[in-house]
Each structure stands twice: as C-alpha cells, then as structure tokens.
N, C-alpha and C positions, 0 to 999 in steps of 0.2 A: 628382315635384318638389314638388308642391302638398303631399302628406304630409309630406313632410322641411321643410317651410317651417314648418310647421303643429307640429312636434313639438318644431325650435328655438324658436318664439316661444313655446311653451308652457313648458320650462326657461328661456326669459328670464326668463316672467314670475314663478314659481316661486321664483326665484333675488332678480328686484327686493323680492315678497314679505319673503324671510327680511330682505334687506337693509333693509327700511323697520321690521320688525317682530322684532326679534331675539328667539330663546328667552327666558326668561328662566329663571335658575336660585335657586330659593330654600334656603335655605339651612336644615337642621333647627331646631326653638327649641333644643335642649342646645346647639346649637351657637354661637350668639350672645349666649346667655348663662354666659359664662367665670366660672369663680368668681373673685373681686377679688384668693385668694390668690394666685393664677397671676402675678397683676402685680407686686403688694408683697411678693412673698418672695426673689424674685429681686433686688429692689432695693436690701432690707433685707440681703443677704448684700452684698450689691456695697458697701452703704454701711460694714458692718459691719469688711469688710477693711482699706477706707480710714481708718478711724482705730482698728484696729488698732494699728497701726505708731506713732503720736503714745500710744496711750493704755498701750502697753508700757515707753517712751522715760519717761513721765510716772512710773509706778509704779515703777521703777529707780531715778529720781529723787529721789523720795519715800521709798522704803525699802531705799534702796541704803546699803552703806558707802562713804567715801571711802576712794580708794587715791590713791596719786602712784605715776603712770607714767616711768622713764627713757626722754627721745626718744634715737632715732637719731640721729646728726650727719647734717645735710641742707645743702642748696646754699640758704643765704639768698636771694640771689637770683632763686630762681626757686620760693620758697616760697610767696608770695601773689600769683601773678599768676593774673589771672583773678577769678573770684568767690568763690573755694574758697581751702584749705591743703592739702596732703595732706605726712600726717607717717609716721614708722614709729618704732615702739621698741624697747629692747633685744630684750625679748621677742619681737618681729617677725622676729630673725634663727635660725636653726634652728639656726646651730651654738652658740651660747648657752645651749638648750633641748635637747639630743642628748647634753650632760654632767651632765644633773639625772637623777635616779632619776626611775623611771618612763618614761621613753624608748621604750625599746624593748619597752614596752608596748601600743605602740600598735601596729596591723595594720600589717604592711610589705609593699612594692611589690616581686616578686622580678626584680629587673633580670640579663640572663644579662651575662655577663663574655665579651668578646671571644676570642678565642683568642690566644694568645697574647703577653694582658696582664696585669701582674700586679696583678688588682683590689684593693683593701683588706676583710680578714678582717671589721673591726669597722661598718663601713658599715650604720646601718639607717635605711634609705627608706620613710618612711609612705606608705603608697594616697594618692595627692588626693584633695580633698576629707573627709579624714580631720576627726573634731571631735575635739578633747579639751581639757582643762581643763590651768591653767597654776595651780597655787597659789604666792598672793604673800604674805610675811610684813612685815609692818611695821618700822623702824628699831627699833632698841632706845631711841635716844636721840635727841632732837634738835642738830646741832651748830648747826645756822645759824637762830635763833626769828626771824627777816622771812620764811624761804623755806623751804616743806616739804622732806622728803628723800622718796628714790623707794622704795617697797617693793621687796624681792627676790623671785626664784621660787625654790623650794625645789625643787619637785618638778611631775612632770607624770602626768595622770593621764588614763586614758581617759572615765571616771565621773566626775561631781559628788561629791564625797567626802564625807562628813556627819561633822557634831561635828566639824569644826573648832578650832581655837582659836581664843580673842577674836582674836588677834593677827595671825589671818592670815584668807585670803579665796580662792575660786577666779573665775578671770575663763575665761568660754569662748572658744574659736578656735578655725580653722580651717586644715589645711593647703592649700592653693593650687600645691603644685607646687616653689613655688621659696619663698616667704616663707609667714607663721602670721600670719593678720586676725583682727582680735577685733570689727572693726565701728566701730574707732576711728582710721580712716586719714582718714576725709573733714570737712572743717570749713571752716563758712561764717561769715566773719568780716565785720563790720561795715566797711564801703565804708570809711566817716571814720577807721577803726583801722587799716586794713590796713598802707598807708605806713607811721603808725608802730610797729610791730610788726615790719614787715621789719626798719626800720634796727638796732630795737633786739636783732632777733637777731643780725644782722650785726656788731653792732658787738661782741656778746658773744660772738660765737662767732670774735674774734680773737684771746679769749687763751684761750679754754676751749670745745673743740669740745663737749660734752654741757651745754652751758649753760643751759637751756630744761626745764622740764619738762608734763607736761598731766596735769589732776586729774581723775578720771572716779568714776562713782558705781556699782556693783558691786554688783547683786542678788541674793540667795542662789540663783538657776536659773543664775549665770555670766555674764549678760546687761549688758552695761555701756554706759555714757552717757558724751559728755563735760561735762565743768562748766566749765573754765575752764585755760589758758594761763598761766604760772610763766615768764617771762626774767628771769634773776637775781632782782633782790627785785621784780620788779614785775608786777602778776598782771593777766589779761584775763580778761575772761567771755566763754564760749560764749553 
C-alpha cells in the first residue's frame, strides 16, 4: 500500500509540475520571419479585382462608341420599384436574333425529340452560356433630331469580327437558356428620378409600346456600359 501511495503522489506531483511549468515550444527564426510579400500580394490581387470591374466600366466609357439600344416593352409599373430598373431589349429576345445570318453558327444544344412528336426541322438551340457577338448598324438617317433612333443587328457572330465599318459596332452576350444578356439589364436610378421616370414611361407607353430607349457606350472587346435613358424627347442619365 505504502508503495502505491508513494507512486500516485509521485505522478501528482509530476503532473502539478508540467502544469505550473508548461513546455515551451520555439518556433524556428525562418519561421517568424515571413517575407512582407506573403502579406501584400495577396492583398494587392484582392484589391486589384475590386476595381477591376469600375476601371473596365470607365475605359468603355472613355473609348467606347455610342449605340441606341431598342427596349423591350416592359410593365411600367413595376419598372422602378425598389432601388434598381431592370429592362430588356429587342436584341434580348432570341427569336429576333435566330433570323439574322450567323445564327446558327453558334454551338447548338442537341435536344432528343420525343417520340412520337413532330419536332421542328429548323429549330437551332445554342449550348447556355454560349458568348457571341450581335453586330448593330446605325440608322441611315435621322427622322426625329430631339431623340436618337435605335441601331439594328445585322448579323450574329461567334467572334469579334474586325474591320468593321464606321457604321456599325459589335456588342458582346451571352445566352442564358431562355433570353441573350449583354450586361445591360440592371440600372440604378436616382431615388429623386425614379417616380418621375416611371410616370413618364407610363404615360408613353400608352400610345406607343417601344417608346423608351437606353444609350450605351460599346468598346471595341464588345463590352458595353450604359450612359443614359431616352422616354420620348426626354433623356435621363445613368
């Protein structure tokens, strides 16, 4: 008994030891000495992305052409609710874009046909997420000198097509499935504009559903910006 007494108090005391006096672990010098890039490069990519995006937007801006986009006819009232717009334009709709040359250029989705039904011969369905380019040609003429007129799309291309003519421009998108985004669906409009902006599409779009149009700036990569809102003769800035 005496031995077994004598062997616990000796692991207590063993044990209070470690506990009053913990290891201690040092750490190598390479190791606490990190080189500074380890810190700041990581930082500098993280910062680099974030104005990415504004310093794209900017140079588009800068050395973009103007185009006039035709909107889609939309539900005025429920165009500026909230803090945003979201609009869509002609070009936005695919069967618009599916009777321009170049079409069915682009990689198609091979969808099987039920049995039994008789699918359509002419049907060509892009892969989502498909990119490709929509070339828009400018009006020949002005009829209305208060209010721009909308460029048309000619043709659709997989590639950025070079040389050009002055006269025309390609803007990039994308297919999504069901509609073609170009980057120009979302827009944040001034709180004190909004209200009047709704009425005033409202009110035009009761004798004339495409009444409205939006000016975007078109940089030779396809990459577009918007600049500014067209309701009848009266024009808003982005």
């Amino acid at each position: 008994m005496n031995t077994e007494n004598k062997d616990l108090t000796a692991q207590s005391s063993e044990i209070a030891d470690i506990g009053a006096n913990p290891p201690s672990f040092t750490l190598p010098p390479e190791a606490k000495r990190l080189p500074a890039w380890r810190l700041w490069v990581p930082l500098l990519l993280q910062i680099g992305l974030i104005a990415a995006v504004p310093a794209t937007a900017v140079y588009t801006f800068i050395t973009g052409k103007t185009v006039v986009l035709q909107t889609a006819p939309v539900d005025p009232y429920g165009l500026l609710r909230g803090y945003y717009q979201v609009l869509s334009y002609d070009i936005s709709d695919r069967t618009n874009l599916e009777k321009l040359p170049g079409w069915k250029d682009l990689p198609a989705e091979k969808t099987p046909c039920p049995p039994g039904v008789a699918c359509p011969q002419n049907t060509h369905n892009p892969k989502p997420q498909t990119s490709f380019y929509v070339i828009l040609e400018a009006p020949k003429a002005a009829t209305n000198p208060g209010r721009p007129q909308a460029w048309k799309p000619v043709r659709v291309s997989l590639k950025n097509p070079a040389n050009l003519p002055a006269n025309q421009i390609a803007i990039k998108g994308k297919y999504n499935s069901w509609r073609m985004e170009y980057g120009l669906e979302t827009y944040y409009m001034p709180e004190d504009e909004r209200e009047k902006v709704n009425q005033e599409i409202s009110e035009a779009q009761r004798n004339q559903r495409q009444s409205f149009l939006v000016e975007v700036k078109v940089d030779k990569t396809g990459h577009a910006v918007p600049v500014s809102l067209w309701v009848r003769d009266r024009n808003y800035r982005f």
